[in-house]
C-alpha positions as a printed NumPy array, in Angstrom:
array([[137.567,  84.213, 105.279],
       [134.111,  84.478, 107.159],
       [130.84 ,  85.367, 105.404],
       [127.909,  86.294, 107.692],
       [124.527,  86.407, 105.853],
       [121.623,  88.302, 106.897],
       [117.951,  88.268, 105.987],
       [115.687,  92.281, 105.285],
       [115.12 ,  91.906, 109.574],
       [119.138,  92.085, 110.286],
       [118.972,  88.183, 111.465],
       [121.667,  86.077, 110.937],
       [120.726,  83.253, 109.105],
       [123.683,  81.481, 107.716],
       [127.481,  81.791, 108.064],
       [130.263,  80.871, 105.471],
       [133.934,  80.004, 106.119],
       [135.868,  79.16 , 103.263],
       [138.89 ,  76.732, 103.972],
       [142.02 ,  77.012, 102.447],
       [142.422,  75.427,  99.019],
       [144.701,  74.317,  96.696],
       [142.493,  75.363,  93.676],
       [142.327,  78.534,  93.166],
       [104.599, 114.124,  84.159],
       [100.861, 114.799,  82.539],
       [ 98.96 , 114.642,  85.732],
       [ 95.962, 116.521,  84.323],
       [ 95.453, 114.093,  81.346],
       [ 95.848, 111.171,  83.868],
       [ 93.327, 112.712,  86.17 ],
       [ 90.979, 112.936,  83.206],
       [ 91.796, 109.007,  82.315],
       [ 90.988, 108.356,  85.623],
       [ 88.081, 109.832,  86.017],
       [ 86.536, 107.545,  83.22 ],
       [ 87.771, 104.546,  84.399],
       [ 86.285, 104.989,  87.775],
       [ 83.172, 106.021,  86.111],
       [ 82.584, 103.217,  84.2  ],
       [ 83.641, 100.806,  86.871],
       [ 80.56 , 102.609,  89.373],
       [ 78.177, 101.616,  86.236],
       [ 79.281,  98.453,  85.635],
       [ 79.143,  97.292,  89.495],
       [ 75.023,  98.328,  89.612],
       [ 72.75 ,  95.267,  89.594],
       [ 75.138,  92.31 ,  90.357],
       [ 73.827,  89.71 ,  92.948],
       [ 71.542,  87.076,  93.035],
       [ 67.944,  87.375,  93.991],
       [ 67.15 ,  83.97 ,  94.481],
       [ 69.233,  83.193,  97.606],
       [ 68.192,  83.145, 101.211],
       [ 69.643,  85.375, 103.651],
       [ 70.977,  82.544, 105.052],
       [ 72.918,  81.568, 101.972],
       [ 73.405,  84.869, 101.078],
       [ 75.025,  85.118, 104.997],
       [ 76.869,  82.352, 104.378],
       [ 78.766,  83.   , 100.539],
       [ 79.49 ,  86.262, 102.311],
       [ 81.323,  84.829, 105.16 ],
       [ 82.777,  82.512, 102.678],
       [ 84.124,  85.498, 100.428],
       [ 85.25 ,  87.274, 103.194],
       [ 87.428,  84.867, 104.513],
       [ 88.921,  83.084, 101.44 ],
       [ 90.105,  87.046, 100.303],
       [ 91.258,  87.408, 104.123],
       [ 93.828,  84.742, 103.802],
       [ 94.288,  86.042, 100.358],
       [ 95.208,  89.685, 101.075],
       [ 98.083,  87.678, 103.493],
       [ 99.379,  85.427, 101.304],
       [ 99.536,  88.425,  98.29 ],
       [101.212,  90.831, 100.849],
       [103.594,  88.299, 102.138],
       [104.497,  87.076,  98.53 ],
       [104.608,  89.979,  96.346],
       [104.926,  92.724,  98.754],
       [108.177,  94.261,  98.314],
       [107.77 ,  94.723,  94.684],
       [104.721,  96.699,  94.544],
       [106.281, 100.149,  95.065],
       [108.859,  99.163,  92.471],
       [106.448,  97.702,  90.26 ],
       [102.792, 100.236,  91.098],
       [102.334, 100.586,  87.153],
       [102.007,  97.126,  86.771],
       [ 99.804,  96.283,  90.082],
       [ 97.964,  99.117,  89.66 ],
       [ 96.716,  98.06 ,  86.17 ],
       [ 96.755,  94.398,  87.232],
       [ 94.671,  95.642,  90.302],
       [ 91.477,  96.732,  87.485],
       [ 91.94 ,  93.142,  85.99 ],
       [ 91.517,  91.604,  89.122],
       [ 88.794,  93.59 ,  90.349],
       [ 86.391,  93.117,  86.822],
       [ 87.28 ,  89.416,  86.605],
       [ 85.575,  89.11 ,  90.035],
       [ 82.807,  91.387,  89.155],
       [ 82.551,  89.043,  86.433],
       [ 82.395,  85.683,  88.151],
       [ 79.708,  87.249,  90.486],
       [ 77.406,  87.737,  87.494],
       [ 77.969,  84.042,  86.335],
       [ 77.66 ,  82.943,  89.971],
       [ 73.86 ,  82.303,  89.804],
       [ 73.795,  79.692,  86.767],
       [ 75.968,  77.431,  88.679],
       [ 74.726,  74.91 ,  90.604],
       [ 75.289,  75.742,  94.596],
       [ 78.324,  73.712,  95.399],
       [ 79.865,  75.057,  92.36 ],
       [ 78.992,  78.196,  92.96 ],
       [ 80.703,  78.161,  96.733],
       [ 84.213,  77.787,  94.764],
       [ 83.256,  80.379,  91.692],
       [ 82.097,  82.813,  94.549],
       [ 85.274,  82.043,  97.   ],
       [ 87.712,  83.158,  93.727],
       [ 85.478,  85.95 ,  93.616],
       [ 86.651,  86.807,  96.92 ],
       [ 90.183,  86.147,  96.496],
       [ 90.659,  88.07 ,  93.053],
       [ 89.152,  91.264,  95.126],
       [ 90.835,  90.94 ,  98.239],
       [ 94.325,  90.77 ,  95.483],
       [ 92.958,  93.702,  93.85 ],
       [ 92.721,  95.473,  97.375],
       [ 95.981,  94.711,  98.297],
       [ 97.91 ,  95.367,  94.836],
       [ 95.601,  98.709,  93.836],
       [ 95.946, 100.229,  97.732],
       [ 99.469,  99.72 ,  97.681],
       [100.574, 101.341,  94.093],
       [ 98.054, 103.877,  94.669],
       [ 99.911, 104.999,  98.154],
       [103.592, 104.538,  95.46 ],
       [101.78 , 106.855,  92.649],
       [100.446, 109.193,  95.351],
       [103.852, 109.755,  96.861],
       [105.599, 109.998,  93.379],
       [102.794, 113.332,  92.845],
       [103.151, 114.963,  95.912],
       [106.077, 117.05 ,  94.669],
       [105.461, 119.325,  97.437],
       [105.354, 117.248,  99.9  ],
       [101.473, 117.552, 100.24 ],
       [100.585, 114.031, 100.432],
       [ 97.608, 114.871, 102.381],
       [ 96.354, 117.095, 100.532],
       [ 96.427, 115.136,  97.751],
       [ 94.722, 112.185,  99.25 ],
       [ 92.003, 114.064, 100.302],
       [ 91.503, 115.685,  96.738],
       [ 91.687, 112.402,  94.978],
       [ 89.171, 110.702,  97.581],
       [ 87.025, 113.621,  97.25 ],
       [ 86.866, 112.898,  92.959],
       [ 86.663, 109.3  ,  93.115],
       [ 83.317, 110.211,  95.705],
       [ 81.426, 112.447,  93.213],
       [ 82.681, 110.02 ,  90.125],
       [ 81.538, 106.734,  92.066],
       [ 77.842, 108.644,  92.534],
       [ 77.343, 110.026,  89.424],
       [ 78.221, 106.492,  88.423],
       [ 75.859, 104.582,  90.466],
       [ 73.127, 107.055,  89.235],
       [ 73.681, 106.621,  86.109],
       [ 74.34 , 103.195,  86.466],
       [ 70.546, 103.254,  87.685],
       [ 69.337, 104.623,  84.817],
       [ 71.055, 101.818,  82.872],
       [ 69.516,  99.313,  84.763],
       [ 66.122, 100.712,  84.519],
       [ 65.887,  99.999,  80.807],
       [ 68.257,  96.965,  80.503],
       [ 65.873,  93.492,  80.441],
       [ 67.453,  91.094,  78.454],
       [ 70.37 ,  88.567,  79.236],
       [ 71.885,  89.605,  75.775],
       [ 71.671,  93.337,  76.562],
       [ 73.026,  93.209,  79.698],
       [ 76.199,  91.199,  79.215],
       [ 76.31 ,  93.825,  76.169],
       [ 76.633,  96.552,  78.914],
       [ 78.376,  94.798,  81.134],
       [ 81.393,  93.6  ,  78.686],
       [ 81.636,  97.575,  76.918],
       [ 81.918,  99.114,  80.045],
       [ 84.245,  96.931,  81.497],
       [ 86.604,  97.656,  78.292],
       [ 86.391, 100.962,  78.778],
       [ 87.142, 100.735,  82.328],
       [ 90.286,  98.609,  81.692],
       [ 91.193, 100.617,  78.305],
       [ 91.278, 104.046,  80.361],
       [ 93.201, 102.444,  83.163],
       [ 95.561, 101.426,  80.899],
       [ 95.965, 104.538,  79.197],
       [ 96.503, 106.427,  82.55 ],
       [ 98.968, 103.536,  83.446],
       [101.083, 104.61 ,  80.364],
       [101.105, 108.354,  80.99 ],
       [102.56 , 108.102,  84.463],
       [106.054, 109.252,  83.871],
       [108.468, 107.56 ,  86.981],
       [111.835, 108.916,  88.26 ],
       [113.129, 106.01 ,  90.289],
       [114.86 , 103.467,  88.216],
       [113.116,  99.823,  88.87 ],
       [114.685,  97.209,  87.032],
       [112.918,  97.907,  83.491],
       [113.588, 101.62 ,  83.143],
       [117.652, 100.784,  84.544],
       [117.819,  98.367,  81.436],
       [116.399, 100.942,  79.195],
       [118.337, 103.445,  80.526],
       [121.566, 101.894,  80.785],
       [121.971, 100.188,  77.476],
       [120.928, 103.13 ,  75.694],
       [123.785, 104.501,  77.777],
       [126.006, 102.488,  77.193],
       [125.309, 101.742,  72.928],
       [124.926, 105.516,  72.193],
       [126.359, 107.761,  75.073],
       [123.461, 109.348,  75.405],
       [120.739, 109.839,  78.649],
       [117.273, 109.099,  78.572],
       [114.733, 111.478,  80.037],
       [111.843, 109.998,  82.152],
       [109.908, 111.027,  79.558],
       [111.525, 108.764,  77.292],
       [112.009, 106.099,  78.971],
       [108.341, 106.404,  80.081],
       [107.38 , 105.45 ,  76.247],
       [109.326, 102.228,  76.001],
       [108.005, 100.874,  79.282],
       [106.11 ,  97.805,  78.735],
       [103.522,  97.391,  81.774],
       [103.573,  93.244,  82.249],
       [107.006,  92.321,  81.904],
       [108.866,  89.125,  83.583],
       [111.137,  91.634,  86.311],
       [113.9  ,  89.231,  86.457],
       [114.491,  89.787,  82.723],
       [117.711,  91.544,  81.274],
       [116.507,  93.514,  77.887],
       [118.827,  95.673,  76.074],
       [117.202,  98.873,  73.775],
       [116.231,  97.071,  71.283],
       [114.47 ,  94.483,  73.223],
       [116.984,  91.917,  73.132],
       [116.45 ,  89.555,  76.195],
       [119.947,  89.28 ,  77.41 ],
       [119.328,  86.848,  80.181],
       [117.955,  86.881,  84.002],
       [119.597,  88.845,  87.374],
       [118.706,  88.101,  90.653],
       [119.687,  91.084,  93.638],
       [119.289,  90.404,  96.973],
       [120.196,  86.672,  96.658],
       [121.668,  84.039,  99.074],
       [125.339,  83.742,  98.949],
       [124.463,  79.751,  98.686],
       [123.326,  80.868,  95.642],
       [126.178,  82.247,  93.959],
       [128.248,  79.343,  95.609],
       [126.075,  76.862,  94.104],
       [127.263,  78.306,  90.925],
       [131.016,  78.021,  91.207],
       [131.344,  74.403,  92.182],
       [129.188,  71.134,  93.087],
       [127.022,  71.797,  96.277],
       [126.647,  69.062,  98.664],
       [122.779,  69.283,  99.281],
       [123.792,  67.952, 103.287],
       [126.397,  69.625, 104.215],
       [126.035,  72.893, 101.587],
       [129.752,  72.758, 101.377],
       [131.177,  73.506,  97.366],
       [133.312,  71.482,  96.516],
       [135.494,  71.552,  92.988],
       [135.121,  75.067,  92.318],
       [136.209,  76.988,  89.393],
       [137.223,  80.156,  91.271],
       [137.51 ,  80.508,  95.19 ],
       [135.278,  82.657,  96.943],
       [138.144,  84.607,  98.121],
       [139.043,  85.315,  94.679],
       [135.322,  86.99 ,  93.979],
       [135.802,  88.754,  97.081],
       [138.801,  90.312,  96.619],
       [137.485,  91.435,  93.213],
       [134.518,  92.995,  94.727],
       [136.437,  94.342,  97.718],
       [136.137,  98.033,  97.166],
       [132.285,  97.353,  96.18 ],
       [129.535,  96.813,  98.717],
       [127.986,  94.065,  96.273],
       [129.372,  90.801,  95.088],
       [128.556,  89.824,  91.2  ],
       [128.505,  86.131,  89.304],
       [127.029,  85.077,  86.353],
       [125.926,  81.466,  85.531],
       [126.191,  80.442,  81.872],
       [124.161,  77.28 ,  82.459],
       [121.298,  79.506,  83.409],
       [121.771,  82.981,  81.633],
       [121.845,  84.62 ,  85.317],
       [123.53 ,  87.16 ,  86.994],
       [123.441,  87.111,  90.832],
       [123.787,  89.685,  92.711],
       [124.821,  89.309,  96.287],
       [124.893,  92.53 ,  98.235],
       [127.026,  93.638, 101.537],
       [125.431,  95.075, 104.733],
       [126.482,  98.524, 103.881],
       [124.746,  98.266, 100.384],
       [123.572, 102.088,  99.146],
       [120.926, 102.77 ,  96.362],
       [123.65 , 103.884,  94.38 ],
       [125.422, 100.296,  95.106],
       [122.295,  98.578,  93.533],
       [122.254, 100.429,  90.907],
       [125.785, 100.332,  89.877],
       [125.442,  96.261,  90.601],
       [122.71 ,  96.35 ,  87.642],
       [124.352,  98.465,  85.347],
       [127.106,  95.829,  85.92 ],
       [125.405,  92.843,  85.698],
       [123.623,  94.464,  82.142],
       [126.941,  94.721,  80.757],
       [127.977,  91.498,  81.833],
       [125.032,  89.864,  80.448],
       [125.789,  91.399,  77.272],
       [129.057,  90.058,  77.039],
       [128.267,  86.802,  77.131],
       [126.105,  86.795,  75.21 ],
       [128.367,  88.477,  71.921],
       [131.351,  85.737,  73.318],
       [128.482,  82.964,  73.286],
       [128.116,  83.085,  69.589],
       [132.161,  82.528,  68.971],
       [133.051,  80.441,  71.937],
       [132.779,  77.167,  73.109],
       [131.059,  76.183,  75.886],
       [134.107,  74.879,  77.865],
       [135.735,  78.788,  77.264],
       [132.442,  80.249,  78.423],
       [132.884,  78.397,  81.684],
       [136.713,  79.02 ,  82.185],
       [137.715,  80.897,  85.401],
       [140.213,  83.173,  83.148],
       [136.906,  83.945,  80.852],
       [134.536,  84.503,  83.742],
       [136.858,  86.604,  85.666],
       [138.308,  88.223,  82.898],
       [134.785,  89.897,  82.107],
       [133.692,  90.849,  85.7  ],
       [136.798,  92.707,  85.822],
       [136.694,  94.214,  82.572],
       [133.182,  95.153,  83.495],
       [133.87 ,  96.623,  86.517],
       [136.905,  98.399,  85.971],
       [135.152,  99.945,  82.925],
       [131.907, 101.059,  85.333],
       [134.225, 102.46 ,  87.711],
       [136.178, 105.334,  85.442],
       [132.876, 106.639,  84.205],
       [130.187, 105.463,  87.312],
       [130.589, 109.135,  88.399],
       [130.075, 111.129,  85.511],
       [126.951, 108.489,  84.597],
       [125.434, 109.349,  87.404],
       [125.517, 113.39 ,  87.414],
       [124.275, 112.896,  84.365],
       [121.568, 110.752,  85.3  ],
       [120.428, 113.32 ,  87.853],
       [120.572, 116.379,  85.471],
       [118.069, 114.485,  83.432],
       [115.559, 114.103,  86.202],
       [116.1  , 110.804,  87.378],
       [115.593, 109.913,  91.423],
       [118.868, 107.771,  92.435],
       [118.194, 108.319,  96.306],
       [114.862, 105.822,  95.786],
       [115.882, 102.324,  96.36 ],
       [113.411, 100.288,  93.451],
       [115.249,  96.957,  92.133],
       [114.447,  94.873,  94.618],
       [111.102,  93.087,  94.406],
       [111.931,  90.546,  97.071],
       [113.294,  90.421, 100.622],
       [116.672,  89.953, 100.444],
       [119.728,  88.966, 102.384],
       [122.662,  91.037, 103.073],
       [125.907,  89.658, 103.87 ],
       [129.477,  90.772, 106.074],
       [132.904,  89.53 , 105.55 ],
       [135.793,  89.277, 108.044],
       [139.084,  88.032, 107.645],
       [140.198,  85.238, 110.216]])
């Protein structure tokens, strides 16, 4: 059998052939929140530089800043870029802690000494040029996800309109601040409570946002509250167990039990790496515990492929070209119900029966045949209770695809 693997672009970037062997909602209150936070972000910005530089220094840090957060912006795009729709609540909040930790560092910039103060005003640069990146991007994600009407426009125009009158009533009063701040003491003071109220409100808007695509948190949540008590989760309430910074490759169950890691998207080297010893020259497996051919017939019906490592707690996820949302999804509800498996067996079995082919088989079928009687009905369900399945939000990183052909 033939395996073809492709990158996000539709290049081919490896091929496999496997020889025969003899083994076998609340938009108003979040407008309010936001409001604040923008508010006391316009104050806090009045007053920073240093009055003691040159123009030519002054010329010259800016050039510096400018270019340090150009490569930045790059780097963070090419890095993290897929998972900032899937992830906007987190980047957008991570976007304000970003952007005050510069602010920050440009206020200290003037008591160091000037070739310390090149680096301190170069991460300046970077941590705003991140900020730009990761609050632009989430902000286009949380725009889209309130333009129920399609009136994305609109919307944009609206919001830039408010953050315009907030940002100058800000500065103004920001001016008046200034006016009758003197001290160092009193202006740190300042500086430090509005920045907590900026970040507090930002998070507080952050929480309210109530998401209807599943991303890899809210598909945990929402699956093994499924699965333990038969019973669907709202948005709503789902929304309210969301934890903002969170690890994404993490498997929780409801009560917060971390189950293990899962990987979608990956390289079928990967997975292969798993089942036998890889030669790092050649990438041929040798000795493995179950063919590929064995997986694949398996998974033959489903446009994904599933393993899970023991040695590593991981479930990887390998998906075919003609991969739907509704694919991904099922592979995670899958690979949840794996991890959970193993890790109730891990407690009463051996570590020699945890890595048996009949033990490791035994449960991807069990899990799959068990996903596919009810897969159905769990997903009219799923979209009775308001949830988007159509929205494709588990993968953070660009993946491969792979196709399979019998020779």
């Amino acid at each position: 059998m033939q395996f073809v693997e492709k990158d996000n672009a539709g290049n081919i970037t490896a091929t496999y052939v496997e020889s025969p062997s003899p083994k076998a909602e609340g938009s108003s209150r979040i407008d309010v929140i936001d409001s604040l936070q923008a508010f006391a972000s316009s104050i806090a910005g009045v007053g920073v530089g240093d009055a003691s530089a040159s123009p030519t220094s002054a010329l010259l840090y800016s050039v510096l800043q400018d270019t340090t957060g150009r490569i930045a912006t790059v780097l963070f795009a090419h890095k993290l870029g897929m998972s900032l729709e899937p992830e906007c609540k987190m980047y957008r909040l991570a976007a304000d802690f970003f952007n005050d930790a510069a602010m920050i560092l440009d206020c200290l910039s003037p008591i160091f000494p000037r070739s310390s103060r090149i680096l301190v005003l170069s991460m300046s640069g970077v941590l705003r040029a991140i900020c730009g990146v990761a609050a632009g991007s989430s902000k286009a994600s949380l725009s889209a996800h309130f333009a129920k009407w399609g009136n994305l426009g609109e919307l944009n125009a609206k919001d830039s309109s408010q953050e315009t009158i907030i940002s100058l009533t800000g500065m103004l009063a920001g001016s008046l601040v200034v006016s009758r701040v003197s001290s160092a003491i009193a202006t740190w003071s300042c500086l430090i409570t509005l920045l907590c109220v900026h970040l507090a409100t930002n998070y507080a808007a952050v929480r309210a946002v109530i998401m209807r695509t599943l991303s890899r948190q809210r598909a945990c949540i929402l699956f093994s509250e499924l699965f333990d008590n038969n019973r669907v989760l709202t948005p709503e309430q789902v929304a309210s167990k969301e934890r903002i910074f969170r690890r994404s490759e993490l498997i929780r169950w409801t009560n917060g039990e971390v189950l293990g890691r899962a990987k979608i998207g990956v390289e079928l080297q990967a997975l292969l790496a798993c089942i036998g010893d890889s030669n790092p020259r050649t990438r041929s497996i040798q000795n493995p515990i179950v063919t590929l051919t064995e997986i694949e017939q398996l998974f033959e019906k489903e446009q994904y492929i599933l393993w899970y490592d023991e040695a590593s707690k991981t479930v990887l996820i390998v998906l075919k070209d003609s991969a739907s949302t509704l694919s991904q999804i099922k592979t995670w509800a899958q690979a949840l119900l794996v991890a959970r498996e193993h890790q109730q067996y891990s407690t009463r079995a051996s570590s020699l029966e945890l890595r048996s082919e009949l033990h490791l088989m035994n449960v991807l079928r069990e899990t799959l045949a068990f996903l596919n009687s009810g897969f159905d009905g769990y997903t009219q369900r799923l979209k009775n209770a308001g949830w988007d399945l159509d929205t494709a939000a588990l993968e953070t990183r660009a993946g491969f695809r792979i196709s399979s052909k019998v020779e």
